[in-house]
N, C-alpha and C positions, 0 to 999 in steps of 0.2 A: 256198540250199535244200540243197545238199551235203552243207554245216556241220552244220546241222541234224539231217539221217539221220544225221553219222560220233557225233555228240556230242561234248559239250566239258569235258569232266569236268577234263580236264589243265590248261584253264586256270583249273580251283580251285585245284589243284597249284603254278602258277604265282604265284597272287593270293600264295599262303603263305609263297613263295622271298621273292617283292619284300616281306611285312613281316618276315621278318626280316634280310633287307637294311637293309631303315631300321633297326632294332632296333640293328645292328653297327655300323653310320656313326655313330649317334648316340654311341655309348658310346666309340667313337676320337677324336671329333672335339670333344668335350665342352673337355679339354685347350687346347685352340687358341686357345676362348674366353674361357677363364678364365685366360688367359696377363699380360694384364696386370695382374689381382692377383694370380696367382699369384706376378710377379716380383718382385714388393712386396713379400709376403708370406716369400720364400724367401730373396730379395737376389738373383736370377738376372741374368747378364750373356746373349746370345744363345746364345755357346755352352753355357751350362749349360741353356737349353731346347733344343738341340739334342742336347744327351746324354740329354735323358728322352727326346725322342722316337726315337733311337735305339735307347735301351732296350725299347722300344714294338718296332719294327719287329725288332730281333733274337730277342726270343721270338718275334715273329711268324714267322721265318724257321728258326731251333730249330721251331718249334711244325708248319710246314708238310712238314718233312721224314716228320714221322710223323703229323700228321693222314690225310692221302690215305688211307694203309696202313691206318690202325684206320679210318676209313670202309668202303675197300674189303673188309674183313675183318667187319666188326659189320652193316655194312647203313647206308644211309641215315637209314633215320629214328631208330635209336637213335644214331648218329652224331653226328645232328646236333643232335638235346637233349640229348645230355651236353657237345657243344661249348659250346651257347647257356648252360646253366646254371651251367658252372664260368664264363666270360664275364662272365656278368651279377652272379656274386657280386664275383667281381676289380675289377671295376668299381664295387658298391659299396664297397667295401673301400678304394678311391683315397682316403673320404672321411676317411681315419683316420690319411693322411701326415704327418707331422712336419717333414720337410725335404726335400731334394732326393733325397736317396739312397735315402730312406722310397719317396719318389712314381716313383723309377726303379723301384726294386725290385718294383711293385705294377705299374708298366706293361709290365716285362716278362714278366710271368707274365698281363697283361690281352693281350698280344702272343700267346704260346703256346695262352692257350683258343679266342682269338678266328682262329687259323688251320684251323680245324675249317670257318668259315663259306662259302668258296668254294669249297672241295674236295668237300662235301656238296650247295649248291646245284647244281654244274655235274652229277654224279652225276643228281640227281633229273633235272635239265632230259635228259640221258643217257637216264634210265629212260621217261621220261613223255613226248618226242615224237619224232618222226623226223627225218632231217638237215634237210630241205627248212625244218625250222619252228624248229629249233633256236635260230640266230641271233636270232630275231623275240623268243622266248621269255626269250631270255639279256638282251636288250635289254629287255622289258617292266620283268622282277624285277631287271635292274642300274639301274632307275631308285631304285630302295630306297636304294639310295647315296645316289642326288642327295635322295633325300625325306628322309634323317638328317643329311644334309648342310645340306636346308632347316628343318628342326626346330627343329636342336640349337642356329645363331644365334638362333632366333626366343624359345628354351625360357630355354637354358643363363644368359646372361647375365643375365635378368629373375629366374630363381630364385638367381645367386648374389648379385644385387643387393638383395632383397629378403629373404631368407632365410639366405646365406650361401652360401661356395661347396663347403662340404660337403654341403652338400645338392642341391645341383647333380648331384654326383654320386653320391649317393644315390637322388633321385627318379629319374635316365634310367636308371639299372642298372638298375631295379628294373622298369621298364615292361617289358622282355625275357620275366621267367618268366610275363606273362597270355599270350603267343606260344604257347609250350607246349599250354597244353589245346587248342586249334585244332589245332594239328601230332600229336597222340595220338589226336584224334579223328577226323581227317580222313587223314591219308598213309601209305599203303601205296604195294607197288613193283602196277607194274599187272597182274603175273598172279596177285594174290592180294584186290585191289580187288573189293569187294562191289558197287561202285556205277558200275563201270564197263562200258559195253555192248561186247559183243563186235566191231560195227562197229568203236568208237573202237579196243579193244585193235587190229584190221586194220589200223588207219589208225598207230598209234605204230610197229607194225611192219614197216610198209610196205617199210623197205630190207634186210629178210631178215639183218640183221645182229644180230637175237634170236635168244634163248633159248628153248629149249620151255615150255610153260606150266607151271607148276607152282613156279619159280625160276628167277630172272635169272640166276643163277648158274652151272645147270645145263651140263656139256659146256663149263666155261666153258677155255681156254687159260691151261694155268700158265707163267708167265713168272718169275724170280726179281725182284724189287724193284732186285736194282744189272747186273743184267741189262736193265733199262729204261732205264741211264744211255748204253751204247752204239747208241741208235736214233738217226739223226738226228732224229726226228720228235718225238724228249724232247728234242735240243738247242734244235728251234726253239723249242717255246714257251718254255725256259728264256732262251732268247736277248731273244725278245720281253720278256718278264716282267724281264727284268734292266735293259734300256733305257725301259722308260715306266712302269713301275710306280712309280719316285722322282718321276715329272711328277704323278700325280695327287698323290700325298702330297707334295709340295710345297705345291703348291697348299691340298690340305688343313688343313697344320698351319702354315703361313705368310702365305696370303691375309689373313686378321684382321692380322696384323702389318703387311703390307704396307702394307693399305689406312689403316690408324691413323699410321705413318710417314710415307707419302708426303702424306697428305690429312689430317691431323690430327683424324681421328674417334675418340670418345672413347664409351665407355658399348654403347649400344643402337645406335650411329647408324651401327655395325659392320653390324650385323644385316640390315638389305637389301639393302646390296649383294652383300654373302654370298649372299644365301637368293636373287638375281636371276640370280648367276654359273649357280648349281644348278639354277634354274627354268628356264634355255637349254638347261642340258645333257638335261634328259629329252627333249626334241625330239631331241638327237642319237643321243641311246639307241635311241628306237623306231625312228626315220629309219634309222640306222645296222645295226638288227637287221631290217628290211622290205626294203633295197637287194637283198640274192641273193632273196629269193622276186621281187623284180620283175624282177631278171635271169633267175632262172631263167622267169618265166614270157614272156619273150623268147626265148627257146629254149638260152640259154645253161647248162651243166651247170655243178655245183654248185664243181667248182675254180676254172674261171673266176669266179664271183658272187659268191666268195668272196676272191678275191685283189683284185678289182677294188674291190670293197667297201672292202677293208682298204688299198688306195692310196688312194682318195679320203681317205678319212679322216684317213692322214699327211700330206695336204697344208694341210691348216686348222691344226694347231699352229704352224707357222709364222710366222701374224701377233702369235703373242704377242712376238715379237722387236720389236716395233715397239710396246709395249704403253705405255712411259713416254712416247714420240714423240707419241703420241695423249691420253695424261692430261694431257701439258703444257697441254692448251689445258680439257679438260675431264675432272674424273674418271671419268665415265660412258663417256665411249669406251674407255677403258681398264677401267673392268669390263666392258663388253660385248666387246672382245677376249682377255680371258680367259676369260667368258662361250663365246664361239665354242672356244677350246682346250680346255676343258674339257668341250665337247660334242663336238668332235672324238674327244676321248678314249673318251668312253663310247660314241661308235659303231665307233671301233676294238676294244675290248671284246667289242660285241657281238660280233661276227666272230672276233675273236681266242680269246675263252674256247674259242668252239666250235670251232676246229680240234685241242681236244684229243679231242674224242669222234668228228672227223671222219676221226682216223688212229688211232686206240686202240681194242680192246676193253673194252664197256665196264667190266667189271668191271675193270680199271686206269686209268680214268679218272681218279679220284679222287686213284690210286696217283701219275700225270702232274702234273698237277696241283698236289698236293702239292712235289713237286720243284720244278717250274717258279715254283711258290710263293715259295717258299725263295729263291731265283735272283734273282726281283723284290725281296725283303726286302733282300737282298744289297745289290741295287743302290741301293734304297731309302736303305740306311745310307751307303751312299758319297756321295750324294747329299745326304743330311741334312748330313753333315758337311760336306764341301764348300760344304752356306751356311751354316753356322755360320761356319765360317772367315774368309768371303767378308765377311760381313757386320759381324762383330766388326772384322776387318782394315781395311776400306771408313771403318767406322761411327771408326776411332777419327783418320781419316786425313779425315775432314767431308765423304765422297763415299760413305756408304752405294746412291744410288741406281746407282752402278759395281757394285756386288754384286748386283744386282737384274737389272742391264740383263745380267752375265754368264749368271747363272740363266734366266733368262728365252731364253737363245740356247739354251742348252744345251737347255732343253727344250725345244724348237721344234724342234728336230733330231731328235728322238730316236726319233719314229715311222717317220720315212723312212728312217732307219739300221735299223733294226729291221726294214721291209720288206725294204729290197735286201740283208740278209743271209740272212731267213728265205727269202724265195723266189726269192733267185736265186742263191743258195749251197746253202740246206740240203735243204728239199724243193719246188722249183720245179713237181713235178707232186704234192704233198700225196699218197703213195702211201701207205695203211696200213701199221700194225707189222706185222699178220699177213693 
């Protein structure tokens, strides 16, 4: 009944984050599928798909440095359709590659537009609820991930199989700009919202760490941009972001490999256990983003249900170390334990996004963020290569599955390193910039 009297307009706000979530996964993850013609097609050895997706991840980490800043600067919602439209063109544009250097060159520029996409959602979720719901929120619309993540297996390969694989990426670019008219007709920041009741605005404002009405902006604290490099509070998430950010895109642009490698799946037969691994992880998305409100409504305050959250969550990547142990006998154990890390991840996520609006103004949210961006891309690339390496080295020595079993350690580590630095080195009591 509560609900009801504050109103729920924000979770329209929300519905809007999570499809262009999906919109952005699909258009990343298109590549991954199309990997074994593409390798045909190009003559790629591992490490030359490891140099595109590098390519990939360094605009994306170029592109996060100054997405935040023109976010934080422009506003959210022109922000964030000018991110999605230069995106969705680059993206069709992949279809027009010639070789490898073509198809680099196209994804690192698909890198730079597409880093506009998380610096603008976290922003909105920022604008549109209060700490208490933030989490719950972040985790809703980060299921967008796992839903382009489910898609793009189900999509990608049946349109490059039947149509070609230009067209592959042709059609998913293309789905992005119907996103637009929704997003121009519906999002404003909420003290300029038509359709929002003064209760709800009460309730988004709840932690008295707005704005006066009239602009978010308003009386806002000018901080300079390399002046945000010295907070610890910018180290941590850059911290976090640089240690698990390479685990999901691993996962991302390698899974298809693995599973085609290890189990000799061929075509389509890719496609479910993909889109099964993604179907777990939205349970740990929302699991993961509801944890502090059920701590908090135990009476625990929001640092603790926040850090608690985020240790549960680094303990489940772990079992992926044991991933091949388990396939040996059947491959379904071993999708479903990378299945479990992968929803591990997205409940760390949830949590984790939100500790930047948890210690930031928000008007530098976006600015955070962006850096912390960057930091993860960083790590992303060290990461790519690294199994590039691994696996070429492994693959030519007839023990590719040593490549795998090391990868696989590696990320299984890398959320609990990530905790016991962020909170028990950098900011142990999550204190604000200002």
């Amino acid at each position: 009944m509560k609900e009801t009297k504050i109103g729920s307009y924000r979770w329209t706000i929300c519905s809007l984050l999570f499809f262009a979530m999906t919109v952005n996964y699909v258009d990343r993850q298109v590549i991954s599928l199309l990997k074994p013609i593409l390798s045909k097609e190009f003559n790629w050895n591992e490490s030359d798909y490891a140099n595109v997706v590098i390519a990939f991840q360094l605009g994306y980490a170029l592109g996060m440095l100054g997405a935040g800043r023109i976010i934080d600067k422009i506003g959210t919602k022109i922000g964030y359709a000018l991110s999605l439209i230069l995106w969705s063109i680059v993206a069709i544009l992949q279809a027009t590659a010639k070789g490898t250097l073509g198809l680099g060159v196209i994804r690192f520029f698909l890198g730079v537009t597409e880093a506009g996409n998380f610096p603008a959602a976290i922003k909105a979720a920022a604008e549109w609820f209060p700490k208490r719901e933030r989490a719950l929120a972040t985790g809703i619309f980060n299921t967008g991930t796992t839903a382009g993540a489910i898609v793009a297996p189900l999509a990608a390969p049946w349109i490059a199989i039947h149509y070609g694989w230009q067209m592959a990426f042709i059609i998913t670019g293309a789905i992005g700009l119907l996103w637009l008219l929704f997003w121009f007709r519906i999002y404003e920041i909420p003290s300029k919202h038509k359709k929002l009741s003064k209760a709800e605005y009460d309730y988004i404002h709840m932690d008295n760490e707005e704005l006066p009405a009239g602009s978010e902006k308003e009386n806002a604290p000018k901080i300079p941009w390399v002046k945000l490099l010295t907070y610890k509070q910018t180290w941590a998430f850059m911290v976090g972001k640089f240690f698990t950010d390479g685990v999901w895109w691993f996962f991302l642009f390698w899974l298809p490999a693995f599973l085609t490698q290890e189990y000799k799946l061929v075509g389509v037969e890719v496609s479910f256990p993909i889109a099964l691994v993604y179907i777990m992880s939205v349970f740990g998305s929302i699991i993961g983003g509801y944890l502090p409100i059920w701590y908090i409504k135990k009476g625990w305050d929001i640092i603790r249900a926040r850090k608690m959250s985020m240790f549960l969550s680094a303990l489940f990547p772990l079992l992926v170390i044991f991933t091949q142990l388990a396939g040996s006998y059947n491959m379904w154990y071993a999708v479903i334990i990378i299945g479990i890390a992968v929803s591990a991840h997205q409940a760390w996520s949830a949590n984790f996004f939100t500790i930047v609006s948890d210690m930031c103004p928000k008007n530098y949210v976006a600015s955070v963020w962006g850096i912390g961006g960057a930091t993860g891309a960083l790590g992303s690339i060290i990461l790519a290569k690294v199994a590039g390496w691994l696996f070429d080295h492994y693959k030519d020595l007839g023990h590719l599955q040593t490549g795998y079993y090391i990868m696989f350690f590696i990320c299984g580590f890398a959320y609990l390193s990530a905790w016991l630095i962020i909170f028990k080195v950098l900011v142990p009591r999550m204190k604000p910039i200002l």
